[in-house]
Rosetta silent file (secondary structure, phi, psi, omega in degrees, C-alpha in Angstrom):
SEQUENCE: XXXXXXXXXXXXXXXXXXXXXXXXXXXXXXXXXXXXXXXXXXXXXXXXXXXXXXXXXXXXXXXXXXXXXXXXXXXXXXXXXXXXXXXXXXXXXXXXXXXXXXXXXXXXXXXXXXXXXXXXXXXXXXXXXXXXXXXXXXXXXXXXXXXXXXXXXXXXXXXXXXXXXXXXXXXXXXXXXXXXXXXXXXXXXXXXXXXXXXXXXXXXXXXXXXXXXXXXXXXXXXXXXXXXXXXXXXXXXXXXXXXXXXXXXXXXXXXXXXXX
SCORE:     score description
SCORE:     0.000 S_00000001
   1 L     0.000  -42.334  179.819   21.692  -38.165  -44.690 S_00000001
   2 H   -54.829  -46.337 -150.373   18.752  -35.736  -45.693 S_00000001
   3 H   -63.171  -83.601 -161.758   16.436  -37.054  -43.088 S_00000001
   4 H   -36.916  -50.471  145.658   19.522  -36.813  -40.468 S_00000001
   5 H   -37.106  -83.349  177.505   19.943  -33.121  -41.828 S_00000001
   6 H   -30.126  -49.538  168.589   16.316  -32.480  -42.051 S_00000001
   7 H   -50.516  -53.619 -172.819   16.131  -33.376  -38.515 S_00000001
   8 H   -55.924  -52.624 -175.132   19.036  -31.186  -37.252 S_00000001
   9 H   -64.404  -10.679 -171.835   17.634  -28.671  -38.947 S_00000001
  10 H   -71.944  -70.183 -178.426   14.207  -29.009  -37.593 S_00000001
  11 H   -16.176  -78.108  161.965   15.954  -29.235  -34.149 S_00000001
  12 H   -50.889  -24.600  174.443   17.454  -25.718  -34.400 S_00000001
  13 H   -80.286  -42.431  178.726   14.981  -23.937  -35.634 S_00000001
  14 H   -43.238  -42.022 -170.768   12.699  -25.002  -32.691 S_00000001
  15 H   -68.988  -26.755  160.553   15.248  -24.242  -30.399 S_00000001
  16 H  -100.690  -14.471  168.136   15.525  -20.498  -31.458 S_00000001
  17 H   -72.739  -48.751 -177.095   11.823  -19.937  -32.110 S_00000001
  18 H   -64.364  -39.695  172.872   11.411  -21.299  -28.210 S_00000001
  19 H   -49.753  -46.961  177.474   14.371  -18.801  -27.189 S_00000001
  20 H   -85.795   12.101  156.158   12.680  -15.692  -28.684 S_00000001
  21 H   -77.784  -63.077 -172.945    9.073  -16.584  -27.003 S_00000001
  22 H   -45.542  -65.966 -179.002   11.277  -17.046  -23.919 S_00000001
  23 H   -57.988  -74.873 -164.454   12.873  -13.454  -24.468 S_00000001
  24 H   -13.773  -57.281 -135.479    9.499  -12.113  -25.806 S_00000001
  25 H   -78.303  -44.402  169.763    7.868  -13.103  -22.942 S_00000001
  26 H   -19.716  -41.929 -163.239   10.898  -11.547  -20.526 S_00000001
  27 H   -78.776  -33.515  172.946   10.127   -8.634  -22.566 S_00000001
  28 H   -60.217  -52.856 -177.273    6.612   -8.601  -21.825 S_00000001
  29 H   -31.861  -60.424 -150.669    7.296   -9.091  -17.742 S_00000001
  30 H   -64.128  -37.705 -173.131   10.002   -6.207  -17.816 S_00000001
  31 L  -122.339   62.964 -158.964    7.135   -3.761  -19.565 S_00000001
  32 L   -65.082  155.052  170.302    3.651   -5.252  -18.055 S_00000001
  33 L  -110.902  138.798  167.076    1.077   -3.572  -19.442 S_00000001
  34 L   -95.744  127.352  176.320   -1.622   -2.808  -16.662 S_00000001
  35 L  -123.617  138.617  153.258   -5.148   -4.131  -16.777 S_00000001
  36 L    76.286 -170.215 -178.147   -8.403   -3.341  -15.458 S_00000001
  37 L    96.803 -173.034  161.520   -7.680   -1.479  -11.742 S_00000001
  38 E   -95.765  141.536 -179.393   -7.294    2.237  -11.802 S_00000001
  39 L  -133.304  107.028 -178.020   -4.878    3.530  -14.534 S_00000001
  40 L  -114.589  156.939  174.480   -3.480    6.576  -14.123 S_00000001
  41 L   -82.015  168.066  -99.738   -0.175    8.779  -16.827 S_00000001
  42 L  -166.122  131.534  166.506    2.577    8.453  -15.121 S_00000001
  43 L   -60.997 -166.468  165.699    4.469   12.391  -14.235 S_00000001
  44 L   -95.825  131.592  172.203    7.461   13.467  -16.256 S_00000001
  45 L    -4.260  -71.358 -149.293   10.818   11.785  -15.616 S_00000001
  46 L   -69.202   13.314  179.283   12.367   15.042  -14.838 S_00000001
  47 L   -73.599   31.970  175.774   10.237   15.291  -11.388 S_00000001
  48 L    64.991  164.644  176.113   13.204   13.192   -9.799 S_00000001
  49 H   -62.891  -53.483 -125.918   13.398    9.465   -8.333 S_00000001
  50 H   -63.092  -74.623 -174.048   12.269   11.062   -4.795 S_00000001
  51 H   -34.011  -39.494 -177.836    8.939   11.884   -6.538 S_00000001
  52 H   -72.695  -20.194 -164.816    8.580    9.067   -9.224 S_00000001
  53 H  -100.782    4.440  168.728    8.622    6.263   -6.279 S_00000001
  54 L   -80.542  -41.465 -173.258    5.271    8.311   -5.404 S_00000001
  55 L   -37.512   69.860 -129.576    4.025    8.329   -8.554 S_00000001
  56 E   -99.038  106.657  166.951    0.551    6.181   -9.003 S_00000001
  57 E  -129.224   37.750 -179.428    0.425    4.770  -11.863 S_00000001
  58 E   163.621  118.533 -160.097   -1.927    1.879  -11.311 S_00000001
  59 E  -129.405  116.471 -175.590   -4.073    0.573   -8.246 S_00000001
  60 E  -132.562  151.126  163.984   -6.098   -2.859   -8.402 S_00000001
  61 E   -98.522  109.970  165.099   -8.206   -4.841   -5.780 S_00000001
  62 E  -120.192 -171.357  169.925   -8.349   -8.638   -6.655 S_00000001
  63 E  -166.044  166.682 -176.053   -9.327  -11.926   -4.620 S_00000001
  64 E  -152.204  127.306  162.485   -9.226  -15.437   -4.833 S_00000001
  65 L    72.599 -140.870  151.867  -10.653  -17.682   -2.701 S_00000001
  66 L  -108.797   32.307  149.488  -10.721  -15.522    0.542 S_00000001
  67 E   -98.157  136.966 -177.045   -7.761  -13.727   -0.007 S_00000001
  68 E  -130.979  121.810  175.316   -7.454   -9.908   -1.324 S_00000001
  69 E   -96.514  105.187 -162.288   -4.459   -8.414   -2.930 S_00000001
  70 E   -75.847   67.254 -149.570   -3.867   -5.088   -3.007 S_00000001
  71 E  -108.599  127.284 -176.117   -1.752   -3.818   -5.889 S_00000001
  72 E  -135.773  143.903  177.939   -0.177   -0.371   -6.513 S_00000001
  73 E  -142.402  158.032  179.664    2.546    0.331   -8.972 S_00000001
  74 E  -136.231  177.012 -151.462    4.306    3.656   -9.578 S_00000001
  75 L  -112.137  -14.185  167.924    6.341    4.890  -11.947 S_00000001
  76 L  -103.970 -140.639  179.943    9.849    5.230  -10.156 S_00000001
  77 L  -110.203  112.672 -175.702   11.290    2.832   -7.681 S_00000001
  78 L   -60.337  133.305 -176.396    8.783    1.624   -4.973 S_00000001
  79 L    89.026  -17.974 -165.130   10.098    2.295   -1.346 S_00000001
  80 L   -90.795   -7.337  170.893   13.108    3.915   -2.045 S_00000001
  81 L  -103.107  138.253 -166.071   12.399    7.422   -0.192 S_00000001
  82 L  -125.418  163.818 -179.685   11.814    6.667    3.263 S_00000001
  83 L   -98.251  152.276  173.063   11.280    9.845    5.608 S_00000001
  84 L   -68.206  117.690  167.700   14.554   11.313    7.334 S_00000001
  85 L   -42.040  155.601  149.823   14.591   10.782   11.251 S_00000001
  86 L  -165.965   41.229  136.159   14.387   13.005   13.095 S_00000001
  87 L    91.658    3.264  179.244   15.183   11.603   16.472 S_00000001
  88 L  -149.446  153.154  155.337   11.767   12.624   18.670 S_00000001
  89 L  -120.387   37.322  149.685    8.184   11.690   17.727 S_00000001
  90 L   -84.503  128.402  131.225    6.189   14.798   17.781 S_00000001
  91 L   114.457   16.221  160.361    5.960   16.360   14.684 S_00000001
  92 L   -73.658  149.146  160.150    7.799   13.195   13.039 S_00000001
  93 L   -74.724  159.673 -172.952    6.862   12.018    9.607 S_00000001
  94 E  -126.830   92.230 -164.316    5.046    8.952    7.966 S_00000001
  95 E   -83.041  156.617  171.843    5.389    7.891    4.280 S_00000001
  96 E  -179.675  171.039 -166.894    2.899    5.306    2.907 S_00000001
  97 E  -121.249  107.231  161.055    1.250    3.546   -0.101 S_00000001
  98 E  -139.899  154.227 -167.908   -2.689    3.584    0.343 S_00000001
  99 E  -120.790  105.953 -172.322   -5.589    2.183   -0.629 S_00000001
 100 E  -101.953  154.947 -151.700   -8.811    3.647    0.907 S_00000001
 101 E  -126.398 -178.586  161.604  -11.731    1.701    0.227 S_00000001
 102 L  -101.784   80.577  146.331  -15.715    1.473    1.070 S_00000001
 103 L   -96.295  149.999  159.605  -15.270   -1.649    3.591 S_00000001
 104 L   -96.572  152.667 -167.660  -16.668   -1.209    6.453 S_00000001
 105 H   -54.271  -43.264  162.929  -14.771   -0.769    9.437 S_00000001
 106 H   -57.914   -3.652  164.104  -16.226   -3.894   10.993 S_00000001
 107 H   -57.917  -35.356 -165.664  -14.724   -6.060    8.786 S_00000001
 108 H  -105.635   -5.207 -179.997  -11.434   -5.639   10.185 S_00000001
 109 L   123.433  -25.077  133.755  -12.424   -5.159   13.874 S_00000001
 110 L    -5.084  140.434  104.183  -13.153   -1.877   14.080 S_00000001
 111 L     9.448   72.323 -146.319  -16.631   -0.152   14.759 S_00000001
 112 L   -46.339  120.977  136.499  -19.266   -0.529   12.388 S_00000001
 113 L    83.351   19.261  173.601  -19.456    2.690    9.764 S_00000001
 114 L   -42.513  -56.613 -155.335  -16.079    4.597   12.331 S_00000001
 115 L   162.071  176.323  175.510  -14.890    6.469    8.792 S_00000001
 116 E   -42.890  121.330  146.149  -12.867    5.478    5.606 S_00000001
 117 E   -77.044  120.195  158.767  -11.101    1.974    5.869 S_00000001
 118 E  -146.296  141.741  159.124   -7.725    2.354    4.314 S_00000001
 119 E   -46.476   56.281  174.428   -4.942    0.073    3.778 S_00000001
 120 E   -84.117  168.627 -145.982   -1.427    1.524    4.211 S_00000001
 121 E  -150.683   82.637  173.698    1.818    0.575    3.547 S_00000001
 122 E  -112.745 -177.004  145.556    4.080    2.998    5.551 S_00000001
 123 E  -119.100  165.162  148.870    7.816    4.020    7.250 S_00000001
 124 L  -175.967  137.893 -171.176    8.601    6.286    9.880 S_00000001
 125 L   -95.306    0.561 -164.394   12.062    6.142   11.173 S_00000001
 126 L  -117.279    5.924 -166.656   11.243    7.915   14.481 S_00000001
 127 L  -144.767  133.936  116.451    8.463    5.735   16.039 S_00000001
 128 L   -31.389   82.927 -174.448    7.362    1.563   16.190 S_00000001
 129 L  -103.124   15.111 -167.443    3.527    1.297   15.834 S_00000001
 130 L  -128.112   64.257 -162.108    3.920   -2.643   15.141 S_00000001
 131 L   -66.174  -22.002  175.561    4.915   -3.980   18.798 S_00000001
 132 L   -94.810   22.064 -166.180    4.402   -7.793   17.927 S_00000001
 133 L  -115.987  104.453  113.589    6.123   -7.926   14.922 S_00000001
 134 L   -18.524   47.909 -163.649    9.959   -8.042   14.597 S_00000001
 135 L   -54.132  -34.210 -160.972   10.299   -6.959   10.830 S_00000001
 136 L   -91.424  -13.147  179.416   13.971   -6.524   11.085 S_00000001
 137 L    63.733   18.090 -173.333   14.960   -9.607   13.011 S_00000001
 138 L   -89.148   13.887 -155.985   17.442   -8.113   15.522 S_00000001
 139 L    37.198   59.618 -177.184   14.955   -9.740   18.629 S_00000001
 140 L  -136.976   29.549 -167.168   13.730   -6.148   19.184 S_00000001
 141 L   -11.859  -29.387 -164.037   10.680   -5.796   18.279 S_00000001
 142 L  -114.678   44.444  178.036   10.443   -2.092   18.969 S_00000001
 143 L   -94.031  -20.883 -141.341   12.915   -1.112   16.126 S_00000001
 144 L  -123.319   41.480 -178.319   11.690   -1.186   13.007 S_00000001
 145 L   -91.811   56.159  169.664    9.252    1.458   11.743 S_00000001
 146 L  -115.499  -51.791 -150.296   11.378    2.414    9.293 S_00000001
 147 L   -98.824  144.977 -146.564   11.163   -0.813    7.349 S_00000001
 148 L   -63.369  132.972  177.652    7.799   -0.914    4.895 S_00000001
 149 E  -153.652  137.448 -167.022    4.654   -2.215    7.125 S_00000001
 150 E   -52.230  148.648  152.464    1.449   -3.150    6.766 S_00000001
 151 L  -153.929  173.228  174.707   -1.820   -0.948    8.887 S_00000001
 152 E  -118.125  113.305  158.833   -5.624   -0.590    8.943 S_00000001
 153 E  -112.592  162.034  179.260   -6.724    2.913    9.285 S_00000001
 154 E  -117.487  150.341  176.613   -9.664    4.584    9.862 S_00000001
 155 E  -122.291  162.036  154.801   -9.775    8.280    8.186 S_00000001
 156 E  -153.403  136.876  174.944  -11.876   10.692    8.606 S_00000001
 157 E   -28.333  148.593  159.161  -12.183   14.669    7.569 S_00000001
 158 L  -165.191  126.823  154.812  -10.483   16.871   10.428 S_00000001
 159 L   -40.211  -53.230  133.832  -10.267   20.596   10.171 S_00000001
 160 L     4.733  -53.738 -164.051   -7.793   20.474   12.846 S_00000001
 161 L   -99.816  -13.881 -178.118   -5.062   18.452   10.125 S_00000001
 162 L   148.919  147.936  164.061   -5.446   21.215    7.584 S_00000001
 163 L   -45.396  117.368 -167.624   -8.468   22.662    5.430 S_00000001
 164 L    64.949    2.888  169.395  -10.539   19.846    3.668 S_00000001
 165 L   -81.983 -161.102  161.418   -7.947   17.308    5.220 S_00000001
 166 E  -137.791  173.082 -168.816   -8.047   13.947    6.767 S_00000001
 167 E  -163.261  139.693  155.322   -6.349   12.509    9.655 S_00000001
 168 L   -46.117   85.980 -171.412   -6.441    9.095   11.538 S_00000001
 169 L   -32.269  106.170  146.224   -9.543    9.184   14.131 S_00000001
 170 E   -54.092  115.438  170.385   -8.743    9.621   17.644 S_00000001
 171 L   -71.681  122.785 -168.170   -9.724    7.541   20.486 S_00000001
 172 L   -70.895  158.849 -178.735  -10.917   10.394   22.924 S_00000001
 173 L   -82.435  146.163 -165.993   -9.519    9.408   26.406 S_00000001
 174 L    94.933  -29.230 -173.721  -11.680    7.361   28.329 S_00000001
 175 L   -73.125  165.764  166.394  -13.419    6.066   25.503 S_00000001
 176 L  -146.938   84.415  141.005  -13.321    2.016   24.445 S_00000001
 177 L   -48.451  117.800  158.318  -14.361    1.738   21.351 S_00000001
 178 L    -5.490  128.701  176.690  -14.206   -1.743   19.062 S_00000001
 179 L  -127.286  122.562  152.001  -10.983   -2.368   18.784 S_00000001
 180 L   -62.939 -176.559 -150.968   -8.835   -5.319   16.757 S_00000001
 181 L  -110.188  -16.421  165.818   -7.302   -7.728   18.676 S_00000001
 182 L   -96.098  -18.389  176.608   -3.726   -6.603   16.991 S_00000001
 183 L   -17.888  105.716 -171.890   -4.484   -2.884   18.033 S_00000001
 184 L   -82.369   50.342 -163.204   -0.924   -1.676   18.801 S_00000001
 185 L    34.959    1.391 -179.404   -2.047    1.000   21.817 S_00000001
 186 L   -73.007 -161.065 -172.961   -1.827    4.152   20.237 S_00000001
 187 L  -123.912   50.358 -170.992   -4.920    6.320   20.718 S_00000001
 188 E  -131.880  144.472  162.676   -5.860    6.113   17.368 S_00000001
 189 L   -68.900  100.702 -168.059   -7.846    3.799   14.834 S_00000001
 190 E  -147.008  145.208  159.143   -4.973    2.066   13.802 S_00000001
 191 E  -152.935  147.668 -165.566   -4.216   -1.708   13.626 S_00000001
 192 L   -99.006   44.500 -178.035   -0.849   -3.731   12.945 S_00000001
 193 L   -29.740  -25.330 -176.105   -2.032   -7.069   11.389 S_00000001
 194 L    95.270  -12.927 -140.080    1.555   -8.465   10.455 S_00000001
 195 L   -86.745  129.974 -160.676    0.384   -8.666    6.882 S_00000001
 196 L  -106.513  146.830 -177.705    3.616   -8.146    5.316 S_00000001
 197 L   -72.499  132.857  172.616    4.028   -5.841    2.365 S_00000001
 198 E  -107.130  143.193  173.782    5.919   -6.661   -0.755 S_00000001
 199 L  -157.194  127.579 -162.187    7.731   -4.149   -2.703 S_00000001
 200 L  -145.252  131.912  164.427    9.683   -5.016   -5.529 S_00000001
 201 L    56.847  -91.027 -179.477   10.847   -2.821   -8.654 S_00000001
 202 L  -140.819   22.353  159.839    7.816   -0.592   -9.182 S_00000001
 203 E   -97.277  154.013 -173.041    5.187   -2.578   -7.563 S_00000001
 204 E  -157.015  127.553 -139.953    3.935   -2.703   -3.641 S_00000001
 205 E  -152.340  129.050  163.753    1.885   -5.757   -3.333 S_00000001
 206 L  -163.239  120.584  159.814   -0.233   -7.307    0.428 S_00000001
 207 L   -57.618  131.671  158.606   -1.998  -10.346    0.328 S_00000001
 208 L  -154.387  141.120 -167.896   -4.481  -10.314    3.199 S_00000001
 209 E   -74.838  124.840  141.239   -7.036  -13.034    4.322 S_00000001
 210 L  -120.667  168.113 -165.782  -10.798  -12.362    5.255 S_00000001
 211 L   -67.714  -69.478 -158.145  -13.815  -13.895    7.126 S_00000001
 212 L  -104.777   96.132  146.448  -16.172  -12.208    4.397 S_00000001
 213 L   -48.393  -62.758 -176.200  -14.838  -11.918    1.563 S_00000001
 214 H   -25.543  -31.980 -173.242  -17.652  -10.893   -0.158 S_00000001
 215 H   -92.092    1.309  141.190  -17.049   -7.301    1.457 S_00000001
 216 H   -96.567  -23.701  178.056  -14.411   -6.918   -0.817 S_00000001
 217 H   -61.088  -41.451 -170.377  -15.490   -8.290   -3.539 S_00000001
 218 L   -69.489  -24.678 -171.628  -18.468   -5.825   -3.288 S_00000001
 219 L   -64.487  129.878  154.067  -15.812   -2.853   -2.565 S_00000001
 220 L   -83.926  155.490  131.583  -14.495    0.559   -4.109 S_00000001
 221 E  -143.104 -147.396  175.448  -11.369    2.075   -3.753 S_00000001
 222 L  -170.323  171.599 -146.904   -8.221    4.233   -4.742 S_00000001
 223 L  -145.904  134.726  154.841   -4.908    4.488   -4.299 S_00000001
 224 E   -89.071  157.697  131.680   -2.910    7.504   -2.440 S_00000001
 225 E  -126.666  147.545 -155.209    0.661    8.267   -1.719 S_00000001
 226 E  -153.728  160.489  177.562    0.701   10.557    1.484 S_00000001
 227 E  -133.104  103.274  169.942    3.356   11.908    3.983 S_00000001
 228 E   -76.150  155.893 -179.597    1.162   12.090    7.775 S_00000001
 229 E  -121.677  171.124 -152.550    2.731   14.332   10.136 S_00000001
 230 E  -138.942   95.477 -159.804    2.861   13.041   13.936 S_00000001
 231 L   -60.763  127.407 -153.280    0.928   16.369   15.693 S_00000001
 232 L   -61.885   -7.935  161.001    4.196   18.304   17.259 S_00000001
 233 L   -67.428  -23.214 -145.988    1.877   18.078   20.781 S_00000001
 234 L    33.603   68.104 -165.987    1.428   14.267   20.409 S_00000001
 235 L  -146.478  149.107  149.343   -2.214   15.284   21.552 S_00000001
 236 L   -17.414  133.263  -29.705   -5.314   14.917   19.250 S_00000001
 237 L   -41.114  128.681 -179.866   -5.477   15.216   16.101 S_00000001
 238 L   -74.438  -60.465  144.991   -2.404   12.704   16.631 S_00000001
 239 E  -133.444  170.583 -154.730   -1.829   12.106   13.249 S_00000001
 240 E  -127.827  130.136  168.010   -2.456   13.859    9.924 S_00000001
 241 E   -65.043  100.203 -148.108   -2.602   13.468    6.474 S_00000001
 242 E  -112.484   -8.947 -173.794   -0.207   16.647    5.707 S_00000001
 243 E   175.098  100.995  136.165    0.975   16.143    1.696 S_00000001
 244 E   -55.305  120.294 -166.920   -0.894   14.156   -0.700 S_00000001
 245 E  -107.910  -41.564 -174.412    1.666   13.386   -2.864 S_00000001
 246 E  -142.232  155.722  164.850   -0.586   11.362   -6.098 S_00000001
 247 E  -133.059  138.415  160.221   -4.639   10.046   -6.205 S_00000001
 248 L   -46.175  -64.641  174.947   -4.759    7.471   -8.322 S_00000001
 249 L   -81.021   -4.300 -169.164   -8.359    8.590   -9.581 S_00000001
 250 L    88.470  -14.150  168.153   -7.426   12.232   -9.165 S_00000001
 251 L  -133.489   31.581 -174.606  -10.350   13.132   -6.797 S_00000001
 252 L    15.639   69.897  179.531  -10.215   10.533   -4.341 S_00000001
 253 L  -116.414   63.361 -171.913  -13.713    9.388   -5.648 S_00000001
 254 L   -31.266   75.959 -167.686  -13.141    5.578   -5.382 S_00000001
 255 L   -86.943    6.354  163.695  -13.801    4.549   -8.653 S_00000001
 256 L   -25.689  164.032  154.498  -11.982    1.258   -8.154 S_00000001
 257 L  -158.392  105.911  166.997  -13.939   -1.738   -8.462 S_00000001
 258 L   -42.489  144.906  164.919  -12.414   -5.095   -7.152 S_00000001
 259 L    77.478   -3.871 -172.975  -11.991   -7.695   -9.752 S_00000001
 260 L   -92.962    0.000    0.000  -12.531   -5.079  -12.279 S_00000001
């Protein structure tokens, strides 16, 4: 009878010591603490959701293998403000999550040493830049810039976009420049890889494969949130980086370090 007792009792207590590891660890998920990356405070609540899904309050490079993941978390809800249509696309807007980096442009297909490689993660409800893609699944391909998608940009200062701003490098007409082989036709350094962006809770997450790894591993960066404007000519600069909304490091000095 003791034993039989002893036993039971053993039984239960294991069984609620594994349940409150199990919650612990829930508890842990639900409030990750962020390591290594860029770490930035977080604004105050009362700046609104709109603002808060902007917020940067941690930006990491990692790899495995030859894949590099690209991780930004904010402090509101990732994704939820999308820009308002607004039915033409001169002078439409472009929301995004980015991380510009020292790759070099030839990594990705690009023009050796073009301008800043950056990663984005945008919308824009009034324009398609991803013609081989379907994100939305309606067989339409040329729907769905609204819904969060991956690009490769090239940046560079332009005077043009605003004092001290940057803007997406124009291909001047005539020229043929390096190009990738996804290069969605605009007249811009822009490319639409497919890679598809995750965004979940307060994270915005893209896996993406490369031939050299190494040139990430070796890589700085830092993480933006930005609103581009679409120039109301649709003539050079096309588009522009028009309202930095957060820098990660605060001086877009890429103090990132993959793997760091």
């Amino acid at each position: 009878m003791k034993n039989s007792y002893l036993t039971k009792t053993l039984l239960v207590a294991s069984f609620f010591t594994v349940a409150a590891c199990q919650s612990n660890e829930g508890m842990m998920n639900s409030n990750h603490i962020h390591t290594g990356g860029i770490q930035a405070e977080p604004m105050p609540v009362d700046k609104g959701p709109d603002a808060l899904s902007f917020d940067i309050v941690h930006a990491k490079i990692t790899t495995t293998n030859n894949i590099a993941k690209f991780h930004m978390s904010v402090s509101g809800n990732a994704g939820a403000n999308k820009p308002t249509p607004s039915g033409k696309l001169a002078g439409s807007s472009v929301y995004s999550y980015v991380w510009p980096t020292s790759i070099n442009t030839a990594e990705v297909g690009f023009e050796k040493d073009a301008g800043i490689l950056a990663l984005a993660v945008t919308s824009h409800a009034d324009f398609d830049d991803t013609p081989l893609y379907d994100e939305n699944g309606d067989s339409d391909p040329n729907n769905d810039g609204d819904l969060w998608h991956s690009h490769w940009v090239v940046l560079q200062a332009n005077e043009q976009c605003g004092e001290g701003a940057l803007g997406v490098v124009d291909i001047p007409k005539g020229a043929k420049p390096k190009l990738p082989k996804t290069w969605p036709g605009l007249p811009i350094l822009l490319d639409s890889p497919g890679w598809d962006p995750i965004l979940a809770n307060k994270n915005i997450e893209v896996s993406i494969p490369f031939n050299n790894i190494e040139s990430v591993r070796s890589a700085s960066f830092d993480g933006v949130t930005a609103g581009l404007r679409v120039n109301q000519s649709v003539h050079a600069p096309l588009l522009c980086v028009v309202d930095v909304m957060d820098i990660a490091s605060g001086d877009l000095s890429l103090p990132g370090k993959t793997n760091q």
